[in-house]
C-alpha positions as CSV (number, residue, x, y, z in Angstrom):
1,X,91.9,145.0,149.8
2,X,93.0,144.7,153.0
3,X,93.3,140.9,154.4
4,X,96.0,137.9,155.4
5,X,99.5,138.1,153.5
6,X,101.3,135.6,155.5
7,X,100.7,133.2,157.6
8,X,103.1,131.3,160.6
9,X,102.9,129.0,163.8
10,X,105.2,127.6,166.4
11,X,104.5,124.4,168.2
12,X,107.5,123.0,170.7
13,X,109.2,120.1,170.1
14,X,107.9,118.1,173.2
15,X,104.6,116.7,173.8
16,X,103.3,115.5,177.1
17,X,101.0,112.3,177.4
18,X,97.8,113.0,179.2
19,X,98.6,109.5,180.7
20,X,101.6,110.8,182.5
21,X,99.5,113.3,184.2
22,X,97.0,110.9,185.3
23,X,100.0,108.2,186.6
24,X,101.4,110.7,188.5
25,X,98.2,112.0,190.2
26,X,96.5,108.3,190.3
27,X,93.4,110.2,188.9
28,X,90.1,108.7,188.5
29,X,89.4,110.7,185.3
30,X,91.4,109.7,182.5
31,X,92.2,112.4,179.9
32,X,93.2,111.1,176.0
33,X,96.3,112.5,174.2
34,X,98.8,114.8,174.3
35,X,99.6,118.5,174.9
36,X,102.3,120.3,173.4
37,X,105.1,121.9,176.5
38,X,107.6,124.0,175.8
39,X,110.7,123.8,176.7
40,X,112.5,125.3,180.2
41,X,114.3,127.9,178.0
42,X,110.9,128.7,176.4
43,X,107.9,131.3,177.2
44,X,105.7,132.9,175.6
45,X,108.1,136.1,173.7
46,X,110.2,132.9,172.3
47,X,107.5,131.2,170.9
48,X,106.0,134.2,169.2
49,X,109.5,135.6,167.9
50,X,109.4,131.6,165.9
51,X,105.8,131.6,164.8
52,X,106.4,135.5,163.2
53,X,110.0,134.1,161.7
54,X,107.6,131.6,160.0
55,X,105.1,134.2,158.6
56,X,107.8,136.6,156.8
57,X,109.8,133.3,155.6
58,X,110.5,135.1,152.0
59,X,109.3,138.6,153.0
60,X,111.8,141.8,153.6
61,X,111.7,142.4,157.4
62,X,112.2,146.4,156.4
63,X,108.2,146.3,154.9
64,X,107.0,145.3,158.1
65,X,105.5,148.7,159.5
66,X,104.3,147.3,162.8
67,X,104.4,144.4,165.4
68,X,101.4,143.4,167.5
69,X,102.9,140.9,170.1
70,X,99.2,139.1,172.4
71,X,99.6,137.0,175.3
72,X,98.2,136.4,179.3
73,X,101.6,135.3,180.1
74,X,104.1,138.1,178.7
75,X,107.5,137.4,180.7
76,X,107.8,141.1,181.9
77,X,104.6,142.8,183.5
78,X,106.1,146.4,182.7
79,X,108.2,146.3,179.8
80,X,106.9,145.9,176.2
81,X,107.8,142.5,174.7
82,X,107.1,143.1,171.0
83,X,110.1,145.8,170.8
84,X,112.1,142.8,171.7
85,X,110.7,140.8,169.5
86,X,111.4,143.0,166.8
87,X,114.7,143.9,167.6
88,X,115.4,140.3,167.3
89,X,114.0,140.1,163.8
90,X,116.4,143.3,162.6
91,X,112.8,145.2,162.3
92,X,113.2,148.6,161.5
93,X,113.4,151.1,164.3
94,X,110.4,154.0,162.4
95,X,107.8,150.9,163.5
96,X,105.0,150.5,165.9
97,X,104.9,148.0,168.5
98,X,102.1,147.1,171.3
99,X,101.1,144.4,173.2
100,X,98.1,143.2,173.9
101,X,97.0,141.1,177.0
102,X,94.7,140.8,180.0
103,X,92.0,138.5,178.1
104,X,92.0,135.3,176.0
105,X,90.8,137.5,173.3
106,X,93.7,139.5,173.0
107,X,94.9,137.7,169.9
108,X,91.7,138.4,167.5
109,X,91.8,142.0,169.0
110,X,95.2,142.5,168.3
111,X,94.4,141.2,164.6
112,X,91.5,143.7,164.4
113,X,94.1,146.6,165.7
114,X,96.1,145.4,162.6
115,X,93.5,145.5,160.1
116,X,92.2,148.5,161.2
117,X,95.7,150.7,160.9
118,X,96.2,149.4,157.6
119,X,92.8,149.8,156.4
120,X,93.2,153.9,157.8
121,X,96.7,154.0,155.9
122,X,99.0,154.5,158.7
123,X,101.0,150.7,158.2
124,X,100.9,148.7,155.1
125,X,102.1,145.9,156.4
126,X,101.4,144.6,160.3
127,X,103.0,141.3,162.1
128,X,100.6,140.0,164.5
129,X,101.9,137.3,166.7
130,X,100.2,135.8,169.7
131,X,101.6,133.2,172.4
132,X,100.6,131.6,175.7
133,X,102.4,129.4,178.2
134,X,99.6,129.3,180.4
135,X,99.7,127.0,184.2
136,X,97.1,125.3,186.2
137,X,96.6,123.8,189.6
138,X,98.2,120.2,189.8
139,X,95.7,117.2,189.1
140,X,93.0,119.7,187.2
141,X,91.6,119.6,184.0
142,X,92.8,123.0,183.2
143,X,96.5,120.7,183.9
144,X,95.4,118.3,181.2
145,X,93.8,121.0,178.8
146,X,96.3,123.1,178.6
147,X,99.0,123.6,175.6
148,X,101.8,125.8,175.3
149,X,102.0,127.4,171.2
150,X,101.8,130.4,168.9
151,X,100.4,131.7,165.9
152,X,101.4,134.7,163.6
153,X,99.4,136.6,160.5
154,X,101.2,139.4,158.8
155,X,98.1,142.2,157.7
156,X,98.3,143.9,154.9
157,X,97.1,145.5,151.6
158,X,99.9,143.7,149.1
159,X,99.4,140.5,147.7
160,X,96.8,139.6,150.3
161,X,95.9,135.8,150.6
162,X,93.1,135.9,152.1
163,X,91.1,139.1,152.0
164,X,88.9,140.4,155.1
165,X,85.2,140.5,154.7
166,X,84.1,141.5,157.8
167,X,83.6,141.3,161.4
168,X,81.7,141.6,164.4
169,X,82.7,142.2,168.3
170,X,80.7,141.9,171.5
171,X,82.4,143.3,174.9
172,X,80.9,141.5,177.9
173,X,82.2,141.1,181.6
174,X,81.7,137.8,182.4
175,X,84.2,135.8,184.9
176,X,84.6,132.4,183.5
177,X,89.1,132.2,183.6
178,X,91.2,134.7,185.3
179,X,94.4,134.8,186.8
180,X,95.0,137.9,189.1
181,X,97.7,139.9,189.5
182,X,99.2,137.9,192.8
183,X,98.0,134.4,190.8
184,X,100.5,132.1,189.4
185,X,97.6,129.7,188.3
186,X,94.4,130.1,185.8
187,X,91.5,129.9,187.9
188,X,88.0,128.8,186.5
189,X,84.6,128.9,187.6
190,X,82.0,126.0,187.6
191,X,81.8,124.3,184.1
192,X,78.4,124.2,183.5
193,X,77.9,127.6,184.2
194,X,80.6,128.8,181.8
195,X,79.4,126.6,179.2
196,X,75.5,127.8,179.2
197,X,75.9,131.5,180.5
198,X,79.1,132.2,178.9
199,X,80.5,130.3,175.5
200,X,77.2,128.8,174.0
201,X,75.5,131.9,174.4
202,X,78.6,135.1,173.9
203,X,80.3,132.6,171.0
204,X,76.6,132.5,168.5
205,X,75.0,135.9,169.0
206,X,78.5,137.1,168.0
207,X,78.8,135.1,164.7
208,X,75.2,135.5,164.2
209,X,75.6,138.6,164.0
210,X,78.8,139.0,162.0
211,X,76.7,136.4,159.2
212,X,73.9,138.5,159.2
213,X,75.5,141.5,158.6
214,X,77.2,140.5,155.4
215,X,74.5,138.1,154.6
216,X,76.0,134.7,155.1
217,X,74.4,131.3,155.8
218,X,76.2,128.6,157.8
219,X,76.8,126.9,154.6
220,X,78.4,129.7,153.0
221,X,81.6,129.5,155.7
222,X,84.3,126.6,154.8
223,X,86.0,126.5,158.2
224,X,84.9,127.6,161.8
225,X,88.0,128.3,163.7
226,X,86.6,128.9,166.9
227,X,88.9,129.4,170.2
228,X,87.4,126.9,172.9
229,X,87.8,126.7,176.6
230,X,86.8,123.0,176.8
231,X,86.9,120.9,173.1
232,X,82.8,119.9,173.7
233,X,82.5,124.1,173.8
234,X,82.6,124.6,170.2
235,X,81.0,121.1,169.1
236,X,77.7,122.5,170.7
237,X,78.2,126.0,169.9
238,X,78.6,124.8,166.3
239,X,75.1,123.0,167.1
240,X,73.0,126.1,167.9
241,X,74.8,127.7,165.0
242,X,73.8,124.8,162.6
243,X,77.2,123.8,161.3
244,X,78.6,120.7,160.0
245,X,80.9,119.0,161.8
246,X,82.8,118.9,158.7
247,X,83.3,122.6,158.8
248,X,84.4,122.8,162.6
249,X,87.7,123.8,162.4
250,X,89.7,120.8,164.7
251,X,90.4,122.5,167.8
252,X,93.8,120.1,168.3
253,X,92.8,119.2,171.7
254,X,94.6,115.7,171.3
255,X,97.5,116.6,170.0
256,X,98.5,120.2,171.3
257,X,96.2,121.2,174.0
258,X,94.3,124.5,174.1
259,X,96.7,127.2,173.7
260,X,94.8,129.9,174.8
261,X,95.1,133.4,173.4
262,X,96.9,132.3,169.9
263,X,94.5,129.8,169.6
264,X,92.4,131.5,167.5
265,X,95.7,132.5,165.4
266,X,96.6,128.8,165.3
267,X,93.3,127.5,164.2
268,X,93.2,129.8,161.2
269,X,96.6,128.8,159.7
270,X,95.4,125.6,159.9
271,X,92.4,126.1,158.3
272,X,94.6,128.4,155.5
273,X,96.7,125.3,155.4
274,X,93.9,122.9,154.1
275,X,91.4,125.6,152.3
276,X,91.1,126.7,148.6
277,X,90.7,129.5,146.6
278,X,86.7,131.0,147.3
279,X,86.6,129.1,151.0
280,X,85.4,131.6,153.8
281,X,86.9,131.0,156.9
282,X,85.3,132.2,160.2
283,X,87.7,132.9,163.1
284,X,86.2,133.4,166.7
285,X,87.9,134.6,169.9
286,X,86.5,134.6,173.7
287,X,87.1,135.9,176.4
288,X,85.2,138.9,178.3
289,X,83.1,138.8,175.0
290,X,83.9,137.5,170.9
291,X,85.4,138.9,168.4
292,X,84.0,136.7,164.8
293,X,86.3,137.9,161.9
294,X,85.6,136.6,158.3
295,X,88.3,136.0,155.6
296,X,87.9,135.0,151.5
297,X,90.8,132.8,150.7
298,X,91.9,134.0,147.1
299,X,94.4,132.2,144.5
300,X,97.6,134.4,146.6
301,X,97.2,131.6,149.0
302,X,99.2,129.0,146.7
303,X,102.3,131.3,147.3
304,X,102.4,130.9,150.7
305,X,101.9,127.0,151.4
306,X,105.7,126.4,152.2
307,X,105.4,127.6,156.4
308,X,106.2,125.6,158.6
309,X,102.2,126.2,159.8
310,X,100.5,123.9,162.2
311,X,100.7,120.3,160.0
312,X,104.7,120.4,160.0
313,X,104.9,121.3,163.7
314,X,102.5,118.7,164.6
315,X,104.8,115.7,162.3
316,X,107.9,116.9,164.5
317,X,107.8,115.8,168.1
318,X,109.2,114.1,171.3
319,X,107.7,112.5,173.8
320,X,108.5,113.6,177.4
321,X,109.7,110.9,180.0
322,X,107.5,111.7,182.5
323,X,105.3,114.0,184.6
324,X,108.4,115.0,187.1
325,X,110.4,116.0,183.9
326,X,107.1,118.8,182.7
327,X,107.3,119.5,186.6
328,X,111.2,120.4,186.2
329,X,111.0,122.5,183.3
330,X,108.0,124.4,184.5
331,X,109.5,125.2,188.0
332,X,107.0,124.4,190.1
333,X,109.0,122.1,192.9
334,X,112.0,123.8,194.3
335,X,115.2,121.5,193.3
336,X,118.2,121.1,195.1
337,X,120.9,123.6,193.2
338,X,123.8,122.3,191.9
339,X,127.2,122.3,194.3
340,X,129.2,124.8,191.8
341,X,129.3,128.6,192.2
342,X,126.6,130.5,190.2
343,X,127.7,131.9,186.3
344,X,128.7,135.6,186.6
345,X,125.9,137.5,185.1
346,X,126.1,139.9,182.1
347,X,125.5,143.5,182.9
348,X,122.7,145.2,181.0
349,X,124.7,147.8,179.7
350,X,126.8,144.8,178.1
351,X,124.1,143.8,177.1
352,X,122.9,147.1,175.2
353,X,126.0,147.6,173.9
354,X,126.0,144.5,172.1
355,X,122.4,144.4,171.2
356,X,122.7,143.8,167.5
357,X,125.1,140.9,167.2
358,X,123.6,139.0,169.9
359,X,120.1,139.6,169.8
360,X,119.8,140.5,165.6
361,X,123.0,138.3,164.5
362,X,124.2,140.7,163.0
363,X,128.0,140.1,161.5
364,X,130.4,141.4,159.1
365,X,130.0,140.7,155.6
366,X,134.1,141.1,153.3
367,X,133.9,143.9,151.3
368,X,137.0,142.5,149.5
369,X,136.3,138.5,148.9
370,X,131.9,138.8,150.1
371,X,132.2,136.0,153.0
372,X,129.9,136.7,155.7
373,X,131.0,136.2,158.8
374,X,129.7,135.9,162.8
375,X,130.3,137.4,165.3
376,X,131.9,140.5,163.3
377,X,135.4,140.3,162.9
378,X,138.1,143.0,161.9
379,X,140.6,140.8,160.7
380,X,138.4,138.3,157.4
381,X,139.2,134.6,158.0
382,X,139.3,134.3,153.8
383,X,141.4,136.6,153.1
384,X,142.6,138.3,155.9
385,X,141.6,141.9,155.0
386,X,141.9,144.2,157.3
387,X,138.9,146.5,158.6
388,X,137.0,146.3,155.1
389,X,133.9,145.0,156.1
390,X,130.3,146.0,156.6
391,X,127.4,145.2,158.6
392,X,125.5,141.6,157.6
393,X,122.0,140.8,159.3
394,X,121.9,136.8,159.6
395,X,118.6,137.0,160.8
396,X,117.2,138.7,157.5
397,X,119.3,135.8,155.3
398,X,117.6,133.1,156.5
C-alpha cells in the first residue's frame, strides 16, 4: 500500500508580533498574533533541507530513491534546488530530483508526483519537501498574513503510516495571488472576489468530489487540512462542506502565519501529530485549482511520533525586537555597509572541489582506533595514525 512513511516540519526560531507591524505602520486595522520569520541566513532551500532532516530522523538516507523540493520562492530561478538539497543530506547520486513551483499548489502536486512514481514502481521511497519565504507590500494584510515554514512527507510502500486512499484534482486558471517574473512582492486581487469566485467555490467541488468518489461523508474524515489564503477561507469553506469545527484542521494563523505552498504539508503533520489509528485525514491545496488527497492513519503511525513536527517547533521560539529588525533581515531598506573591506569570496570551483566535506560533512573515520573525525584529517588526533582512514558521513549519523 502506498501512503505516508515519515513525516517532518521546520518552523524558525523567531516570531514576529502582529503588534509590531501595526506600531510601525500606525495602522487602523489591528491584526492578532504572531508569524513565524526566518532568519537573514534563511530561505526557502534551508528551511526545506531541516524539515526533510526531520522526516528521515531514523531512516537510511541511501533508501531514499527521490527528492521532490516545492516552493514560489526557490533562491535560484534556473538551477535546480532539490539536487542541492540532497547533496546536502549525502543522498545517493542514481536518484531523482525536481522542483516544483509557479503555484501555491505546488506542494500537494509534488506529493501526488510522489505517490504516483511509487505507486508505477519506478521509486520506493520519495522525500517530498515544500518551503516558502514569501514578501508583501509594507502595511498590507498579505504583510501580516504571511509566515515563513516547511513541511516534508517521505512516500512510500514500506512500513507506511498512513496509507493513501485517494484523491481528486481540478485545474482552473483563476488570478487570485501572483507574483510575476519582474515582481518582488505577492500581489492579490480584491478579497471578496477571491473568496466567492475562487476558494469557496474551487476548494468544495474538489473535495466533493474526491468524497464522493470513494464514498465518504463529512463525518467519516477526522481532520480537514485545508491550505487557506485568508484563516475565515476555510472556516466557510468547511461550512458549505458541512464540517465540524472540530474537524477543521487549525490553520496556525496566530501563531505562524500562512506559509503558503508547504502549508498544506504543515497542516497534515499536524494533524498526524494529534490523530489515531483509523482517522482519515483530508489534505487540500489551492492555487490555479485543488488538489483533495485522502490518507487512513494506521497503527505505523506510533513509530514515528518522535519529529520534531509542528507542536515542538511551535514550543521553541523568540520574539523579535521590532519591525526594523524583520525589515533588516528581509532586505528591504538599503543599510549603510560597514567601513571594512568586503571577505574574499570563495571560487566555485573551490567550492566543487570540496563539495562533500562542506556541504555533506563528510570526515574521516580511524581505521586503527574508530574516532570520527571533521574536517578529514591525515594525521588521527587519537592516535596519530597515519593516512589509515576512511570516509565518515556526519550528516547520515545524526
Amino acid at each position: 500500500m502506498v501512503g505516508i512513511r515519515s513525516y517532518g516540519a521546520y518552523l524558525p526560531l523567531y516570531r514576529l508580533e502582529r503588534s509590531e507591524i501595526v506600531k510601525a505602520w500606525r495602522s487602523p486595522f489591528p491584526v492578532p498574533g504572531e508569524k513565524a520569520v526566518a532568519n537573514y541566513d534563511e530561505d526557502s532551500l534551508t528551511m526545506a533541507f531541516a524539515a526533510a532532516w526531520d522526516c528521515i530522523k531514523d531512516i537510511d538516507c541511501k533508501e531514499i530513491d527521490g527528492l521532490f523540493f516545492a516552493s514560489t520562492t526557490s533562491p535560484y530561478k534556473e538551477k535546480q534546488a532539490s539536487t542541492i538539497i540532497a547533496g546536502a543530506m549525502a543522498l545517493r547520486r542514481d536518484i531523482l530530483t525536481a522542483d516544483f513551483g509557479g503555484s501555491l499548489r505546488a506542494g500537494t502536486i509534488a506529493m501526488r508526483a510522489a505517490i504516483d512514481a511509487v505507486k508505477a514502481g519506478s521509486a520506493k521511497n520519495v522525500l517530498v519537501t515544500a518551503a516558502d519565504l514569501r514578501l508583501a507590500g509594507a502595511n498590507g494584510m498579505n504583510e501580516m498574513f504571511f509566515g515563513d515554514g516547511a513541511g516534508a512527507v517521505l512516500i512510500s510502500n514500506d512500513a507506511v503510516a498512513a496509507d493513501f486512499v485517494g484523491g481528486h484534482t481540478i485545474s482552473e486558471d483563476f488570478m487570485d495571488m501572483w507574483r510575476s517574473d519582474r515582481d518582488t512582492f505577492v500581489r492579490s486581487y480584491e478579497e471578496r472576489f477571491v473568496r466567492e469566485k475562487g476558494y469557496t467555490r474551487i476548494v468544495p467541488e474538489g473535495v466533493t468530489a474526491a468524497m464522493n468518489e470513494y464514498d465518504l461523508k463529512p463525518q467519516d474524515i477526522a481532520r480537514f487540512a485545508c491550505f487557506t489564503d485568508d484563516p475565515r477561507h476555510v472556516n466557510a469553506a468547511a461550512r458549505i462542506l458541512k464540517f465540524d469545527p472540530a474537524q477543521v484542521q487549525d490553520p496556525m494563523f496566530m501563531t505562524t502565519g500562512l506559509t503558503g505552498t508547504p502549508m498544506p504539508l504543515m497542516l497534515l503533520v499536524a494533524a498526524l501529530e494529534e490523530t489515531k489509528e483509523g482517522d482519515r485525514i483530508l489534505v487540500c491545496g489551492y492555487g490555479d485549482g485543488c488538489d483533495a488527497l485522502i490518507f487512513k492513519v494506521n497503527g505505523q503511525i506510533e513509530n514515528v511520533r518522535d519529529r520534531g513536527g509542528i507542536k515542538n517547533h511551535l514550543a521553541s521560539k523568540r520574539m523579535m525586537a521590532n519591525y526594523q529588525q524583520y525589515v533588516l533581515w528581509r532586505r528591504l531598506m538599503y543599510m549603510e555597509p560597514q567601513s571594512r573591506p568586503d571577505r574574499p569570496t570563495i571560487s566555485l570551483s573551490a567550492l566543487w572541489r570540496d563539495r562533500e566535506w562542506g556541504l555533506a560533512l563528510y570526515g574521516s573515520k580511524c581505521k586503527k582506533c574508530g574516532t570520527p573525525q571533521y574536517p578529514l584529517q591525515r594525521v588521527c588526533l587519537v592516535c596519530q595514525a597515519v593516512d589509515q582512514y576512511e570516509p565518515y558521513s556526519f550528516a547520515d549519523n545524526k
